[in-house]
C-alpha positions as CSV (number, residue, x, y, z in Angstrom):
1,X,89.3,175.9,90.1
2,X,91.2,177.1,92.8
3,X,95.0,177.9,93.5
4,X,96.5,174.8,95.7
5,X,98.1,177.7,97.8
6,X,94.4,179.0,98.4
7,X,93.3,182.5,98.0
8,X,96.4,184.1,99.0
9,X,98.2,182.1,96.5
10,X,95.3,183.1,93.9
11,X,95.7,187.1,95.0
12,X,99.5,187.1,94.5
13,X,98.7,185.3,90.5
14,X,96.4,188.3,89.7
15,X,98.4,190.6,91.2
16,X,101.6,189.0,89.1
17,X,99.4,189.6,86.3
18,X,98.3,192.7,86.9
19,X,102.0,194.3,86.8
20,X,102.5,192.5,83.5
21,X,100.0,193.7,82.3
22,X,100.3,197.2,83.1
23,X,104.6,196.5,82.2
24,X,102.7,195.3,78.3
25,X,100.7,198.6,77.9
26,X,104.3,200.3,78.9
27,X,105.9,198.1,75.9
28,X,103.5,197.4,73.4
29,X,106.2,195.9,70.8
30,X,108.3,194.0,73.2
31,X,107.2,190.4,72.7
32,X,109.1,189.2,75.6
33,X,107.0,191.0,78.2
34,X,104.1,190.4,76.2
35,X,104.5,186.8,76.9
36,X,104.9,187.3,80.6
37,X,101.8,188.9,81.1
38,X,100.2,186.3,78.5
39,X,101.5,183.4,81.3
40,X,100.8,185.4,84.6
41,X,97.3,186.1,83.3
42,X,96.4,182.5,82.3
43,X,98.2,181.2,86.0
44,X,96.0,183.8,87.5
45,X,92.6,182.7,85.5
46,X,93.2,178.9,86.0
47,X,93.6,179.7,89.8
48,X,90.5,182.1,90.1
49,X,86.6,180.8,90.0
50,X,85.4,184.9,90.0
51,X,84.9,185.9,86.2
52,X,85.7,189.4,87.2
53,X,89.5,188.4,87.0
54,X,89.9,188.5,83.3
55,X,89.1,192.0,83.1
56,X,91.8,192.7,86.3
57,X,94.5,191.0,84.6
58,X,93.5,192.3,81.1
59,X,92.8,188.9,79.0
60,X,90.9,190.8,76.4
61,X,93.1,193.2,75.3
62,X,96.3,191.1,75.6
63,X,94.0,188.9,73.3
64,X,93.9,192.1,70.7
65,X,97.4,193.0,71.0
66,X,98.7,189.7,70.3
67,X,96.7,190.0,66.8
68,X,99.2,192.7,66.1
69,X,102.6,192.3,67.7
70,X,105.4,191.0,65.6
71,X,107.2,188.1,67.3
72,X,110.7,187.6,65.8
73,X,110.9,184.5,63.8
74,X,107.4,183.8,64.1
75,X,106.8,183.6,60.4
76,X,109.9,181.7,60.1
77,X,108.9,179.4,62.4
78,X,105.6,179.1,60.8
79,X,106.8,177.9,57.4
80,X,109.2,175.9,58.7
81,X,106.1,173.5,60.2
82,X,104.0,174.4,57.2
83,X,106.7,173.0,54.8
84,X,107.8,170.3,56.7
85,X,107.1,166.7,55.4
86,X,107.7,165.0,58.6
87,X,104.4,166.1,60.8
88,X,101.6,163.9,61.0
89,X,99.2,167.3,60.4
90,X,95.9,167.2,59.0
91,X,96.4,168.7,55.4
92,X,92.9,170.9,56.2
93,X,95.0,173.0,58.5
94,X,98.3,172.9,56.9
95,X,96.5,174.1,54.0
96,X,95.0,177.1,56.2
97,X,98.3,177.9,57.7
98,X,99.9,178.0,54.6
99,X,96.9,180.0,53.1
100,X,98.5,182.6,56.3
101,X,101.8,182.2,55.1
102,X,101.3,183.4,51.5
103,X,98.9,186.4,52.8
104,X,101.7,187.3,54.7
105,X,104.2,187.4,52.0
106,X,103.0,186.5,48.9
107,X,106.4,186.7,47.2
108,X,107.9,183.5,48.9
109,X,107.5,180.6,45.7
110,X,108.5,178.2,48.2
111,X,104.8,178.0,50.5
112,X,103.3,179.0,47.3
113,X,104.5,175.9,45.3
114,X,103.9,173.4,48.2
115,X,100.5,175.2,49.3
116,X,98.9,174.1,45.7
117,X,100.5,170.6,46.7
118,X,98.6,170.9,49.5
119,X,95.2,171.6,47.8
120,X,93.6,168.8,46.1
121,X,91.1,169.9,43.9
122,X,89.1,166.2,43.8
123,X,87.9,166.9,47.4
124,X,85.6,169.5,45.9
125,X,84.8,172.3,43.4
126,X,85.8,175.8,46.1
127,X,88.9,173.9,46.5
128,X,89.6,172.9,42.6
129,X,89.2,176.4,42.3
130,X,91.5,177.4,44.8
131,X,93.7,174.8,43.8
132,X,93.7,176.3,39.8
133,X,94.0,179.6,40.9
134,X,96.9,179.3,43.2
135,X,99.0,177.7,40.1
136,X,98.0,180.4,37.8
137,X,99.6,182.5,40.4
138,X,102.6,180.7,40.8
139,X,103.6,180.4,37.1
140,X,102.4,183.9,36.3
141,X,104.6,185.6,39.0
142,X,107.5,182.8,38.3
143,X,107.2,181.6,34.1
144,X,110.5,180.3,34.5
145,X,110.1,178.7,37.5
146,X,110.0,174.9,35.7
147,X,108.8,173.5,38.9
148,X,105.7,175.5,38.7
149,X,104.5,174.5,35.4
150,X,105.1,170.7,37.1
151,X,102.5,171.4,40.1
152,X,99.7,172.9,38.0
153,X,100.0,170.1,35.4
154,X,99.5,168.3,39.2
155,X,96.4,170.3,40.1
156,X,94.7,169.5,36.3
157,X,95.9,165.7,36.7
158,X,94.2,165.1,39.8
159,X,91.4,166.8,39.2
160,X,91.1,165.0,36.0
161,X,91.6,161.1,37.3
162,X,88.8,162.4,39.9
163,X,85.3,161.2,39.7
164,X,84.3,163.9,37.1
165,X,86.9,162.8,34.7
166,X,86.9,166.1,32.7
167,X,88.3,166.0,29.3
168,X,89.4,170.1,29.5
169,X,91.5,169.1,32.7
170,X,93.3,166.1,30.8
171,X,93.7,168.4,27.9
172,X,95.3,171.3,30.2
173,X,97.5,168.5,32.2
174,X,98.9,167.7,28.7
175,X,99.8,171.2,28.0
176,X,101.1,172.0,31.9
177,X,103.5,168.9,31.3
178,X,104.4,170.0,28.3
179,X,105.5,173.8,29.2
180,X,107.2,172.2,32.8
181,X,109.5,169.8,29.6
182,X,110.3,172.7,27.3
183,X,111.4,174.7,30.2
184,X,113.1,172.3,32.8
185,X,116.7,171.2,32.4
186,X,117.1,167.9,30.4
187,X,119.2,166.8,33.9
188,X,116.1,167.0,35.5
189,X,114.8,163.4,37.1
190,X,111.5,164.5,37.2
191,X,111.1,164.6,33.3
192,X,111.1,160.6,33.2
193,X,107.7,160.6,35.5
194,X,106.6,163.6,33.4
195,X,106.2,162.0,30.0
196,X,104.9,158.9,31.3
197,X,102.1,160.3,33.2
198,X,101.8,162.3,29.8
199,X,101.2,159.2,28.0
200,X,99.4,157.2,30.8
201,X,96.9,160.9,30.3
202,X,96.6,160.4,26.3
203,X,95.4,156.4,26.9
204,X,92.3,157.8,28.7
205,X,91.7,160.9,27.2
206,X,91.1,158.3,23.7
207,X,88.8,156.2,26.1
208,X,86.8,159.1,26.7
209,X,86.6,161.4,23.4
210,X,84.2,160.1,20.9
């Protein structure tokens, strides 16, 4: 693909890119010029057919340094998409950019709570697992978090009504309600879908035990 201003046009964009880039390696944390020499370089790539010009305008290592550049508000920014209801996102990678999020700081309860929302442990065992362990986390860091003990009852009430229909999950649903009651306040609206899911759990648990 060429530049519609023809090779001239195509020189200047590497040469563009070329001074940003060596303006980056002069301010490594400055993410303003960092994203000047990320645009010059892909204007100057999308206009040039010879291969040697992502080496000249230094693709690969503004690739690397963008790995660890801090971009202010980018995290922000991040869980603001991640916790937003609104987007019509595949869960798959809302799940994996939340996973991000909670490497990143694994003290915020809010991505934590809504990333085991996200994870539905009837798609399969890894993520039943992931789903289990990520509530375990949440109330253990958090026991008087209410709303924690709420979501893990979740995570053992979907994976129960799944098409294994395991009697421990039930069982642990029962008790996950149960600690999310004794600890919520008796304002709380959710408490009235609580105890009937509680109840709704007991009717099939009996069709299932001996």
């Amino acid at each position: 693909m060429s530049a519609s201003g023809g090779p001239n046009a195509t020189q200047q964009l590497i040469s563009i890119a070329v001074t940003e880039r060596e303006a980056a390696r002069q301010s490594p944390w400055d993410p303003l010029i960092h994203f000047r020499h990320a645009y010059s370089a892909y204007m100057a790539c999308q206009a040039s057919t010879d291969w040697k010009t992502f080496g000249a305008v230094g693709v690969t290592e503004m690739i690397e340094r963008y790995r660890m550049i801090h971009f202010p508000g980018q995290y922000e920014y991040a869980r603001a998409f991640f916790l937003s209801e609104d987007l019509p996102t595949p869960q798959p990678i809302r799940r994996k950019l939340g996973k991000r999020l909670h490497v990143l700081d694994p003290e915020d309860r809010r991505v934590l709570h809504v990333l085991v929302m996200r994870t539905n442990p009837s798609v399969s065992e890894e993520e039943r697992a992931d789903a289990i362990r990520l509530a375990d986390e949440l109330v253990t860091k958090w026991p008087n978090y209410s709303k924690g003990y709420s979501v893990r009852a979740g995570v053992y009430d979907r994976s129960f009504f799944s098409d294994h229909k395991r009697i421990a999950d039930g069982e642990m649903a029962l008790r996950c309600y149960q600690e999310y009651l004794d600890r919520s306040k008796p304002t709380e609206a959710w408490r009235t879908t609580a105890k009937e899911q509680m109840k709704y759990i007991e009717s099939e648990l009996k069709k299932l035990k001996p």
